[in-house]
C-alpha positions in Angstrom: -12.5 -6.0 16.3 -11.4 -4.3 12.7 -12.5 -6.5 9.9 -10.3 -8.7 7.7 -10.2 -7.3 4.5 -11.3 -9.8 2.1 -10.0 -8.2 -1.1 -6.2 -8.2 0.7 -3.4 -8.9 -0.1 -2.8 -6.5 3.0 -0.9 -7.9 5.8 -1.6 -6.5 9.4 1.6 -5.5 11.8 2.1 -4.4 14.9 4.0 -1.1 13.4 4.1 -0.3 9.6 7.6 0.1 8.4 6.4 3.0 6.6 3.2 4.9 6.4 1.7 7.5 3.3 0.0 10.7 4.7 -2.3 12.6 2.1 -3.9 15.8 2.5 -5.9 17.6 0.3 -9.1 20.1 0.0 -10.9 21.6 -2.5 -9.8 20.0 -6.5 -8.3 16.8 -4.2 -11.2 14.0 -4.4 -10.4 13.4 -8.2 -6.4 14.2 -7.8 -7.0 11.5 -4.9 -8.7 8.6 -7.0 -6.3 9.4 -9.7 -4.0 8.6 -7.3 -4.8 6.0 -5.4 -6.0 4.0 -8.6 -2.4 4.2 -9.7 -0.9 1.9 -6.9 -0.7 -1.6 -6.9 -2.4 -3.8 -5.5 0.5 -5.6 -3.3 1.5 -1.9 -2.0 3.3 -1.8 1.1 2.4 0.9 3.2 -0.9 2.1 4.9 -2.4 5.2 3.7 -4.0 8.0 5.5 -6.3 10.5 4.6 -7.8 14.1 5.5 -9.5 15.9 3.3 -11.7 18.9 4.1 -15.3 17.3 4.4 -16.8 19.2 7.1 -18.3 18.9 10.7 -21.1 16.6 10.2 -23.0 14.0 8.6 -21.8 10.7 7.0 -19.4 10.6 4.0 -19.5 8.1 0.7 -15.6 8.9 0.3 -14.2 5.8 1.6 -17.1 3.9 -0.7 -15.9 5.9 -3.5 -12.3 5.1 -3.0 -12.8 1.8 -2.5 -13.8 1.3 -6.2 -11.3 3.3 -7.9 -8.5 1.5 -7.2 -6.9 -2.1 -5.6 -6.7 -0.8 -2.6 -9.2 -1.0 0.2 -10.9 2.3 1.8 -12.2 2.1 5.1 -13.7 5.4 7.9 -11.2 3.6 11.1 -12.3 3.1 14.0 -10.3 4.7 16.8 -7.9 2.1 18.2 -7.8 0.1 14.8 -4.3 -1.1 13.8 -2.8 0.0 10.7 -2.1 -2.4 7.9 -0.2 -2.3 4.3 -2.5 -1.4 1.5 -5.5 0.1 3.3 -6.2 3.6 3.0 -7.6 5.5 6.1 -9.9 7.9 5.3 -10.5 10.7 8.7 -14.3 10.8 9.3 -16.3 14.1 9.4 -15.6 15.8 12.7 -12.5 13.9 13.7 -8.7 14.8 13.6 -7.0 11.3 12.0 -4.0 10.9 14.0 -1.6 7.8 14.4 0.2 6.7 17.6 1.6 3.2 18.5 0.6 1.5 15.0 -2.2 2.2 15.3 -5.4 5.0 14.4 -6.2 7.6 16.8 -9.5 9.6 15.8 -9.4 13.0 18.1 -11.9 15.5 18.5 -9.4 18.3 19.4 -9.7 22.0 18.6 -10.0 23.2 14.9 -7.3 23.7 12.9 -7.5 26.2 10.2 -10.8 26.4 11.0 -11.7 22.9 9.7 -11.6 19.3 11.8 -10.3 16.7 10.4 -7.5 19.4 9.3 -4.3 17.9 7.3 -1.6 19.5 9.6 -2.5 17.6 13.3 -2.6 14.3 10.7 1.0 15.8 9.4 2.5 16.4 12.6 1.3 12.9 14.5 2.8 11.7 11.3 6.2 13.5 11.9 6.1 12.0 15.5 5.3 8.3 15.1 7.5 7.5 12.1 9.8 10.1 11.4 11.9 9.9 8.6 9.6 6.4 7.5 6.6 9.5 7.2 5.7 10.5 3.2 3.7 13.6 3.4 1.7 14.5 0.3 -0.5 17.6 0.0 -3.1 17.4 -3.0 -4.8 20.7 -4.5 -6.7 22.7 -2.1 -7.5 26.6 -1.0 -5.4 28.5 2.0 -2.4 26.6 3.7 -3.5 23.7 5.3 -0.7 21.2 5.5 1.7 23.5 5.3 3.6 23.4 8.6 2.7 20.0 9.2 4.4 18.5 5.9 7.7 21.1 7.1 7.6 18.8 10.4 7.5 15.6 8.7 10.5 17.2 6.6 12.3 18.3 9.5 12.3 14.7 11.1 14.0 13.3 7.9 10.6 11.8 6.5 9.5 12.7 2.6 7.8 15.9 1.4 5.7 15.1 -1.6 3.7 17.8 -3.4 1.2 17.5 -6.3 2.3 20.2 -9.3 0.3 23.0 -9.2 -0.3 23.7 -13.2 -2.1 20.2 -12.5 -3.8 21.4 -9.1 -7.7 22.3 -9.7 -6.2 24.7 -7.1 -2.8 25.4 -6.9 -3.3 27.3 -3.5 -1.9 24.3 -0.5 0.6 23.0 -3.0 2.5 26.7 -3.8 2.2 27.5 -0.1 3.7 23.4 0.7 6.4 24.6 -1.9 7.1 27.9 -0.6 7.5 27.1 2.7 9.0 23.6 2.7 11.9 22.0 1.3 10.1 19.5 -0.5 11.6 16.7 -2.0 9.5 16.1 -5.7 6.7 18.4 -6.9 5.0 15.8 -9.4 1.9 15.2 -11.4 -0.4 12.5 -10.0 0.7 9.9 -12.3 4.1 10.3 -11.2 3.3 11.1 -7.6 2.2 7.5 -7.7 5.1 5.8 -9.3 7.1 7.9 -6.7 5.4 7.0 -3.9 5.6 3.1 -4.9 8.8 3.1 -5.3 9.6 5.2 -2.0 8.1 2.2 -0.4 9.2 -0.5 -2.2 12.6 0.6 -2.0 13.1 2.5 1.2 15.3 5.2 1.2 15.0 6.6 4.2 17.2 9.4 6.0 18.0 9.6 9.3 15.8 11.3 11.9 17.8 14.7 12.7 16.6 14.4 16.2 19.2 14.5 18.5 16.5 12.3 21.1 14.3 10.9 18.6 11.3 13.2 19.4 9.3 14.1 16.3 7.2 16.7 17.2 9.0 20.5 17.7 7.9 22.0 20.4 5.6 24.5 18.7 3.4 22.0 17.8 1.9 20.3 20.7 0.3 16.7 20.7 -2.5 17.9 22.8 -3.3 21.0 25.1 -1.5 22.0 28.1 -4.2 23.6 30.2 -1.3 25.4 32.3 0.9 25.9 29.1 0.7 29.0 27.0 0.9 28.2 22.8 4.7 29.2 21.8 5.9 32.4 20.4 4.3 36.2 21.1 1.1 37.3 22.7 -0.8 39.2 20.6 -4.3 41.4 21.0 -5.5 39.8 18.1 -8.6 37.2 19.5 -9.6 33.9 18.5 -12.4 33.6 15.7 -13.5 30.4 17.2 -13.7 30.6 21.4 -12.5 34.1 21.8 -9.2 33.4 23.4 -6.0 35.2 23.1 -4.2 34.2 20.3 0.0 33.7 20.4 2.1 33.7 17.0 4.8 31.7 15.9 7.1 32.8 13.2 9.2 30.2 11.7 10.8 31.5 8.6 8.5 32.2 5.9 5.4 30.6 8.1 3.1 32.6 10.7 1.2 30.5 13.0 -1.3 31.6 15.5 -2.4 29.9 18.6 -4.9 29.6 21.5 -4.4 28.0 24.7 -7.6 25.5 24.3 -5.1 24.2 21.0 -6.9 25.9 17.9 -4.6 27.2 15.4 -4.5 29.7 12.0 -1.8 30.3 9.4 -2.2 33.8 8.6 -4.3 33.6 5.5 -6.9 31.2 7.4 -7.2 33.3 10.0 -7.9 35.7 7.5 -10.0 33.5 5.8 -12.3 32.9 9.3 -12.8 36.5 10.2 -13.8 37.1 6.8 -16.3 35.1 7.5 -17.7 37.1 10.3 -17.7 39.6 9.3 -19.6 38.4 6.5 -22.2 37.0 9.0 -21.9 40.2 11.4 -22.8 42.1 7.9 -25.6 40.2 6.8 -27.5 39.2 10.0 -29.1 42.9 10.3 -29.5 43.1 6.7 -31.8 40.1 6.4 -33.5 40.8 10.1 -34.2 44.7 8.7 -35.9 42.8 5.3 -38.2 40.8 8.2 -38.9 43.3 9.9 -40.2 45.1 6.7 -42.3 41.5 5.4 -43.9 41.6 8.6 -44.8 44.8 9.4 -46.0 45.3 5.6 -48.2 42.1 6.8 -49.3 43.8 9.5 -50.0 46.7 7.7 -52.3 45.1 5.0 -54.3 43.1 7.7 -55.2 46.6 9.6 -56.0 48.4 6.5 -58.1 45.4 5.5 -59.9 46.1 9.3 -60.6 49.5 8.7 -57.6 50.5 10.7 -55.9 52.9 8.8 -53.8 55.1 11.4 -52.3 51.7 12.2 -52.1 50.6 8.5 -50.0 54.0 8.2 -47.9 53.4 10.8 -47.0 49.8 9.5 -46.3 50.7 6.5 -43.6 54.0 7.6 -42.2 51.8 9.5 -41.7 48.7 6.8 -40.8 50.8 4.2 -38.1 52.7 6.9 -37.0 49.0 7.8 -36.3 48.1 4.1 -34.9 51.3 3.0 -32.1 50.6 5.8 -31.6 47.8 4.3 -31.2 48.2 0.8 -28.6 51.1 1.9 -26.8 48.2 4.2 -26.6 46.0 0.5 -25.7 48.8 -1.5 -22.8 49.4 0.7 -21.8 46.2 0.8 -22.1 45.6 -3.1 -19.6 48.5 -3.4 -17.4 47.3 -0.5 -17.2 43.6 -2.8 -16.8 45.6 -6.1 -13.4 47.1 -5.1 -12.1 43.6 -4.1 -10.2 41.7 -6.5 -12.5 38.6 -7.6 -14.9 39.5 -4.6 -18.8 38.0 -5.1 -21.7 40.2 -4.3 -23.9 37.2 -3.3 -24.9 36.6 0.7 -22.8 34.2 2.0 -24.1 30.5 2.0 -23.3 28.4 4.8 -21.9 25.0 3.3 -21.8 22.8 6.4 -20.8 23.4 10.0 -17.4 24.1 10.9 -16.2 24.7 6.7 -13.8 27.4 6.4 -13.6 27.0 2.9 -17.2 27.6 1.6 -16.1 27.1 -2.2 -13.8 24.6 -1.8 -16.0 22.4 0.6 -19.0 23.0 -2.3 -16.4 21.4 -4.8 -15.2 18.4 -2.9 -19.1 18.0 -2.6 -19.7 18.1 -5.9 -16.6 16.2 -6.8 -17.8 13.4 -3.9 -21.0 13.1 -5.6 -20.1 12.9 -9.2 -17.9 10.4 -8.4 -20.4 8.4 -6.5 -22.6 8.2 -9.1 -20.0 6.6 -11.6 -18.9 4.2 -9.2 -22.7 3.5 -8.4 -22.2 4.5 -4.7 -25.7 5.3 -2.9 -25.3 8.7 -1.3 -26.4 8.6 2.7 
């Protein structure tokens, strides 16, 4: 059963009046104690969290949040109800989602290449409580959040977007802005206040559905096996299982769609085939330097024997193997050079399932550095 909280002034209901959504990636785990360590301790909605944190292992986030602030952090279970002044925080590997009150923790496709992704939190938001949602997207890289805080828009409920100037990157709040009719752009201090008295004193508009369905029909609950993704078929593939990918432009937003449910703005779809091709790039470059270490092995351990035809032979065909690739770096050094702000360093894989390498390495960083003030034992 989910614990009584016994720092709470938190009262469990069947269905929050209300309910906070925040989203955020790289730059958002010190926006997000900022933030959190600004509301009161008698606040009166539940907040939920995604934040880009990767694929696997165990996360000190909710341990960190819980001593920044008042209110209490928890990693839900699936199936646990929501209550005022708690703040969900979606586990590594698992979309947070709400439905009936209560937390639903889905292993679904990817979104953006990332899961737990901001937008399938965003849209189950836009679903459940309509115009009672309050989307807020936090500084982060690419678009995440983007579409999802336009659906909690479009059912009446509040767009909320941390100021970019403030941002440590202004990236997923200027796309939120460009492509949503948001209702404040804010610094984190008055995000707080904001989002206080949003819940305190309720102004809520009503839901523009003509049924009271929240989610559009581009932006599925789950995956219709039989149903193909709205919008155009393309010949463009999926990065991650290969399918055929369908896009959806509404206004200024592209989306792009598989039937098994994963799903890309343009510039993280971008993003992802960067990425292999990256990894396409580098694999033969560091399997020729191999080839060359070993052969130059064997080539020293048949000299050493006497051997020398063979020792010859090794060594042609070492120094052929790392001459191929040196030309293979050198052409990818000045394939990087003529990108703006491109790095010659081989890629380094941050943790399964990251689509933002940098930004997962910051909220890493930030995650730690922040565990160590509050005295949090890293896992």
């Amino acid at each position: 059963m989910p614990a009584v909280w016994p720092r709470s002034k938190a009262v469990r209901l069947q269905r929050p009046d209300a309910c906070v959504f925040i989203g955020g990636s790289a730059g958002a785990i010190e926006a997000l104690a900022e933030l959190l360590s600004r509301l009161p301790e008698d606040f009166g909605a539940p907040v939920m969290v995604a934040l880009h944190v990767g694929m696997t292992g165990a996360s000190v986030l909710p341990s960190i949040l819980d001593r920044v602030g008042s209110l209490h952090a928890v990693s839900p279970a699936d199936g646990e109800s929501l209550v005022r002044g708690v703040v969900y925080v979606a586990p590594r590997g698992r979309h947070l989602l709400v439905e009936d009150g209560r937390v639903r923790l889905g292993q679904g496709p990817t979104e953006h290449g990332v899961r737990p992704a901001i937008d399938p939190m965003f849209r189950s938001a836009a679903r459940e409580f309509g115009p009672h949602a309050i989307g807020v997207v936090l500084s982060g890289m690419l678009d995440d959040g983007t579409a999802g805080l336009g659906e909690i828009r479009a059912q009446g409920g509040w767009a909320l977007v941390q100021q970019p100037s403030e941002a440590a990157f202004a990236n997923m709040p200027q796309s939120a802005i460009g492509n949503v009719d948001v209702d404040e752009v804010l610094p984190i201090a008055e995000l707080a206040t904001c989002l206080d008295e949003l819940v305190r004193h309720p102004r809520w508009r009503a839901n523009p559905s003509d049924d009271g369905t929240a989610v559009p029909p581009g932006a599925p609950a789950g995956v219709d096996d039989d149903a193909e993704p709205p919008g155009m078929r393309t010949d463009i593939t999926c990065p991650e299982c290969g399918g055929v990918l369908w896009e959806e432009i509404d206004d200024q937003l592209t989306m792009y769609r598989c039937q098994a449910g994963h799903a890309f703005s343009a510039d993280s779809l971008l993003a992802v085939q960067g990425e292999g091709l990256d990894t396409a790039i580098w694999r033969p470059i560091r399997m020729l330097r191999e080839r060359g270490a070993l052969l130059r092995r064997l080539a020293g351990r048949a000299s050493a024997q006497g051997r020398e035809r063979s020792a010859r032979y090794f060594q042609e065909q070492a120094d052929d193997a790392l001459r191929r690739a040196s030309e293979m770096r050198q052409a990818m050094d000045g394939a990087a050079s003529s990108r703006p702000g491109a790095a010659k360093a081989e890629p380094v894989q941050i943790a399964e399932g990251v689509m933002e390498p940098d930004g997962a390495a910051e909220l890493e960083r930030a995650a730690n550095a922040l565990a160590d003030r509050s005295g949090v034992d890293r896992p």
